[in-house]
C-alpha positions as CSV (number, residue, x, y, z in Angstrom):
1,X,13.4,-19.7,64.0
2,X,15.3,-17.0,64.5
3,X,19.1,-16.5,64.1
4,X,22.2,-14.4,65.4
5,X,25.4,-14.2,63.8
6,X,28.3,-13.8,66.2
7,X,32.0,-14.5,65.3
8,X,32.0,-18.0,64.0
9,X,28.8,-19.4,65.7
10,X,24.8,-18.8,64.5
11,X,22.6,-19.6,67.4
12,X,19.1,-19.8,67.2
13,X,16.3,-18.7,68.8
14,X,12.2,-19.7,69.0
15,X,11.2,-16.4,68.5
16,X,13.3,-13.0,68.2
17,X,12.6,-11.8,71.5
18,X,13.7,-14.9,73.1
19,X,16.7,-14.4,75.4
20,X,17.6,-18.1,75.6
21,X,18.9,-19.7,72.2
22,X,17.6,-23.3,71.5
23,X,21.1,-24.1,70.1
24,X,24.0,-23.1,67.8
25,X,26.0,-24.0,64.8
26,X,29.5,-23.9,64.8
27,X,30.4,-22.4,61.6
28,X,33.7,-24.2,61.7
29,X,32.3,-27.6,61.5
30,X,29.9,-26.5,58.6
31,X,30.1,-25.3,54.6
32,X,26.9,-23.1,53.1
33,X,25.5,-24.2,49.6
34,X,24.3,-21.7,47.5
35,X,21.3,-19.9,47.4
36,X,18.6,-21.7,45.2
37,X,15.2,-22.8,44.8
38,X,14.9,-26.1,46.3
39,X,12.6,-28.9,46.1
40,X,12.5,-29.0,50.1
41,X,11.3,-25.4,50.9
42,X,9.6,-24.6,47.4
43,X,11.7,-21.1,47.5
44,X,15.0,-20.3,47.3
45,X,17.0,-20.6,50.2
46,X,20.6,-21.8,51.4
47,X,21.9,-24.7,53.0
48,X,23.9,-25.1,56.1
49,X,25.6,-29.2,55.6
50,X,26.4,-29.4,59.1
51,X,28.2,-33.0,60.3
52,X,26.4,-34.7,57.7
53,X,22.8,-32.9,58.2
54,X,21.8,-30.6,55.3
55,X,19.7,-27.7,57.5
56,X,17.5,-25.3,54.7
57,X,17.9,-21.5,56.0
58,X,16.1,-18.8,54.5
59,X,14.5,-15.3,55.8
60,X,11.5,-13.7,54.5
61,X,12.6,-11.1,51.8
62,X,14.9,-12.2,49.3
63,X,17.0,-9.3,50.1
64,X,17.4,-10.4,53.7
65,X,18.1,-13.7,52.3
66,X,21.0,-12.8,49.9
67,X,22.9,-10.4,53.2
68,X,22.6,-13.7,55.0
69,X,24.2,-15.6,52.2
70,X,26.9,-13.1,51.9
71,X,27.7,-12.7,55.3
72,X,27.7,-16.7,55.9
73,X,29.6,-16.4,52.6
74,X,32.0,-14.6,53.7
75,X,32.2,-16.2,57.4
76,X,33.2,-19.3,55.6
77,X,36.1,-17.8,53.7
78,X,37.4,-16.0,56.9
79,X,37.4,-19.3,58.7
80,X,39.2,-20.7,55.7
81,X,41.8,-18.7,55.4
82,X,43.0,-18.7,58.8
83,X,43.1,-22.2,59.0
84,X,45.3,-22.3,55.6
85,X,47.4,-19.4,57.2
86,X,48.0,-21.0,60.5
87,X,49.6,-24.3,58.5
88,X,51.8,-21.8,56.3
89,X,52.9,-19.5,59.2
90,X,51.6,-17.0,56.3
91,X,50.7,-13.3,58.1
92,X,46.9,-12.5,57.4
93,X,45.7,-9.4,55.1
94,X,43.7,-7.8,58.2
95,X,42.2,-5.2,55.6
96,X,40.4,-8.8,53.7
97,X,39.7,-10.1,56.9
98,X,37.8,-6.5,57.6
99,X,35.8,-6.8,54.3
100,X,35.2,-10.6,55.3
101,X,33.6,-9.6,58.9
102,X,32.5,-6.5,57.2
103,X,30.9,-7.1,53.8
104,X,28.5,-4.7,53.0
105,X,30.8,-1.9,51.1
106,X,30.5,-0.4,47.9
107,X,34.9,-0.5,47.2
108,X,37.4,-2.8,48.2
109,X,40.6,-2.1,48.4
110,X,43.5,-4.2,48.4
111,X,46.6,-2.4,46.7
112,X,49.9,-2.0,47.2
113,X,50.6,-5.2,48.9
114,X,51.6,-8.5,48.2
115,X,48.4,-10.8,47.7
116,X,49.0,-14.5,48.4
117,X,47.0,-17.3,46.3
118,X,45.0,-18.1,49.5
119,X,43.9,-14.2,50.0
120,X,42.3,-14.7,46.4
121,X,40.8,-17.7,47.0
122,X,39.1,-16.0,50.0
123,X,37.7,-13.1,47.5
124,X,36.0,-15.8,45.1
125,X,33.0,-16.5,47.4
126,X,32.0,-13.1,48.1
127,X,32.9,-12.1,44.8
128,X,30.8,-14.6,42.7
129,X,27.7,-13.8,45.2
130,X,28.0,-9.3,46.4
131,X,25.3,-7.3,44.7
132,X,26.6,-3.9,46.0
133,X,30.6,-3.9,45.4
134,X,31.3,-1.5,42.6
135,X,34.5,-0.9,43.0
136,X,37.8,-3.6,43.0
137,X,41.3,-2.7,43.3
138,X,43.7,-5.0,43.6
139,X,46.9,-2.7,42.4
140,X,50.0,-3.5,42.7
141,X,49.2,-6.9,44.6
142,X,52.0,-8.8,42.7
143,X,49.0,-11.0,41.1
144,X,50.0,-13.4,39.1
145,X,48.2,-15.5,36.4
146,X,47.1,-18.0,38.7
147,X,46.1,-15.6,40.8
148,X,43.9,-13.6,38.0
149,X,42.6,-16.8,36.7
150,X,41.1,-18.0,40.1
151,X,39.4,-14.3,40.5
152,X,37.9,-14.4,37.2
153,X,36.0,-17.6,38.0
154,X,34.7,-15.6,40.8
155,X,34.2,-12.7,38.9
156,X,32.2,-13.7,35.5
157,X,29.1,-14.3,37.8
158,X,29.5,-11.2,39.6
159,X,26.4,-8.5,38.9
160,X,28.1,-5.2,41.0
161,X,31.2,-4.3,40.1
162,X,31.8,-1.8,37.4
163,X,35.2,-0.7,37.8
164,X,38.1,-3.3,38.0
165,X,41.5,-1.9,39.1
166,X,44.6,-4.8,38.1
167,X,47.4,-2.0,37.4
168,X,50.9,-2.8,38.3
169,X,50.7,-6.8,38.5
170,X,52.5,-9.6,36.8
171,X,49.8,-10.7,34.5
172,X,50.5,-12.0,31.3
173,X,49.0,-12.9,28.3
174,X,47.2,-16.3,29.9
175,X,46.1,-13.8,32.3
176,X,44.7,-11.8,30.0
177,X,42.7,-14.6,28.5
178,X,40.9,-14.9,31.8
179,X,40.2,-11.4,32.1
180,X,38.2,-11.7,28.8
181,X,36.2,-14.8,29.9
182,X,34.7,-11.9,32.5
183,X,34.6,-9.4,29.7
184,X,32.3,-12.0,27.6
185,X,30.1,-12.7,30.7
186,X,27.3,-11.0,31.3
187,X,28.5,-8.7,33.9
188,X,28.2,-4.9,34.6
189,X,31.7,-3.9,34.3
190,X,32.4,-0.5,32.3
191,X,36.2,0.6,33.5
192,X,39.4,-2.3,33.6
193,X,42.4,-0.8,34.3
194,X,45.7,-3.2,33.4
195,X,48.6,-0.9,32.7
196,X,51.6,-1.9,34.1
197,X,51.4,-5.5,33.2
198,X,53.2,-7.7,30.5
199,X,50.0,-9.4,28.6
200,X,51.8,-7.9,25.2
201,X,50.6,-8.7,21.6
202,X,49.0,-12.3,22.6
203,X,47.0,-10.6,25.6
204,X,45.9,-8.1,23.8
205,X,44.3,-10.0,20.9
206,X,42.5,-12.2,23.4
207,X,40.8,-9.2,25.1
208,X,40.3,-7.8,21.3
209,X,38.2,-10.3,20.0
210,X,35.8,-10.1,23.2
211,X,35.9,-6.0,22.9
212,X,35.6,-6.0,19.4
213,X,32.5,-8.9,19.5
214,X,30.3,-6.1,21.6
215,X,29.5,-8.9,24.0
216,X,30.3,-6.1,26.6
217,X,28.2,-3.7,25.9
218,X,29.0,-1.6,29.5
219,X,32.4,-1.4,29.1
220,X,33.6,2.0,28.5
């Protein structure tokens, strides 16, 4: 098969040239599981679970097959957070919804404005999965540390980003404690940037004990 992504729906095609699709997926009705070797296919691929079907979808390179898992990634997020936003009568970030249509950057930048928990939760996906973003900031986003703690999950399997911009948030000392769960991952990060913020003496021993462990051996 062959597949186009356009907005929310993947239609599919016998062969590439083929100007009639033999169907489409509605990427509202659907959720992507991760990319994985799977007993099925006998090479790693993704899975679309569409109304109770599980369809295996892979290309031919696995570098084909991880920007197709990113961009159906990050197609599900988009699709999620709009839906969340339309129940809160929330505004939408239109500069994450850019990187969400958009994925294939090297920075993201999200600073100087007010970052809700549902804009994070929309990060996590493409977060967890990008293998070219170097470059986060999120400064001045009035982050909290529910807000830092849900990133960080995303963030400790992350394998791109090397610079980490959190200045001028309202992280704390639980905060902080997240931020070192990354630090102690196995991650390519080498600059964090947290002034600003109020982790004090408690926040600062939890991100000394990973720092001073040499678990990070990139950081600089």
């Amino acid at each position: 098969r062959w597949f186009i992504l356009k907005g929310h729906r993947l239609s599919y095609f016998a062969k590439e040239n083929d100007k009639a699709s033999l169907g489409e997926i509605n990427l509202e009705t659907c959720m992507v599981d991760e990319l994985k070797e799977r007993e099925e296919s006998g090479r790693p691929c993704m899975a679309l679970l569409v109304e109770g079907r599980k369809l295996l979808f892979c290309a031919d390179a696995p570098e084909e097959n991880l920007r197709w898992y990113l961009y159906l990634m990050c197609k599900n997020s988009e699709l999620s957070y709009l839906r969340k936003l339309k129940h809160t009568n929330q505004r939408a970030d239109n500069r994450l919804l850019h990187f969400l249509e958009q994925p294939m950057t090297r920075e993201l930048r999200l600073s100087n404005n007010t970052l809700s928990i549902d804009s994070v939760v929309a990060l996590t996906g493409p977060v967890r999965i990008h293998d070219t973003l170097s470059h986060l900031s999120l400064r001045y986003a009035k982050l909290n540390d529910l807000a830092i703690s849900t990133l960080c999950e995303a963030a400790k399997f992350n394998k791109s980003i090397e610079t980490l911009d959190l200045e001028g948030n309202n992280i704390t000392a639980d905060g902080a404690r997240a931020i070192s769960l990354v630090l102690d991952a196995d991650t390519p990060l080498k600059t964090l940037i947290l002034k600003e913020n109020q982790i004090g003496d408690k926040g600062v021993e939890h991100l000394a004990v990973v720092l001073s462990s040499g678990s990070n051996a990139h950081l600089e």
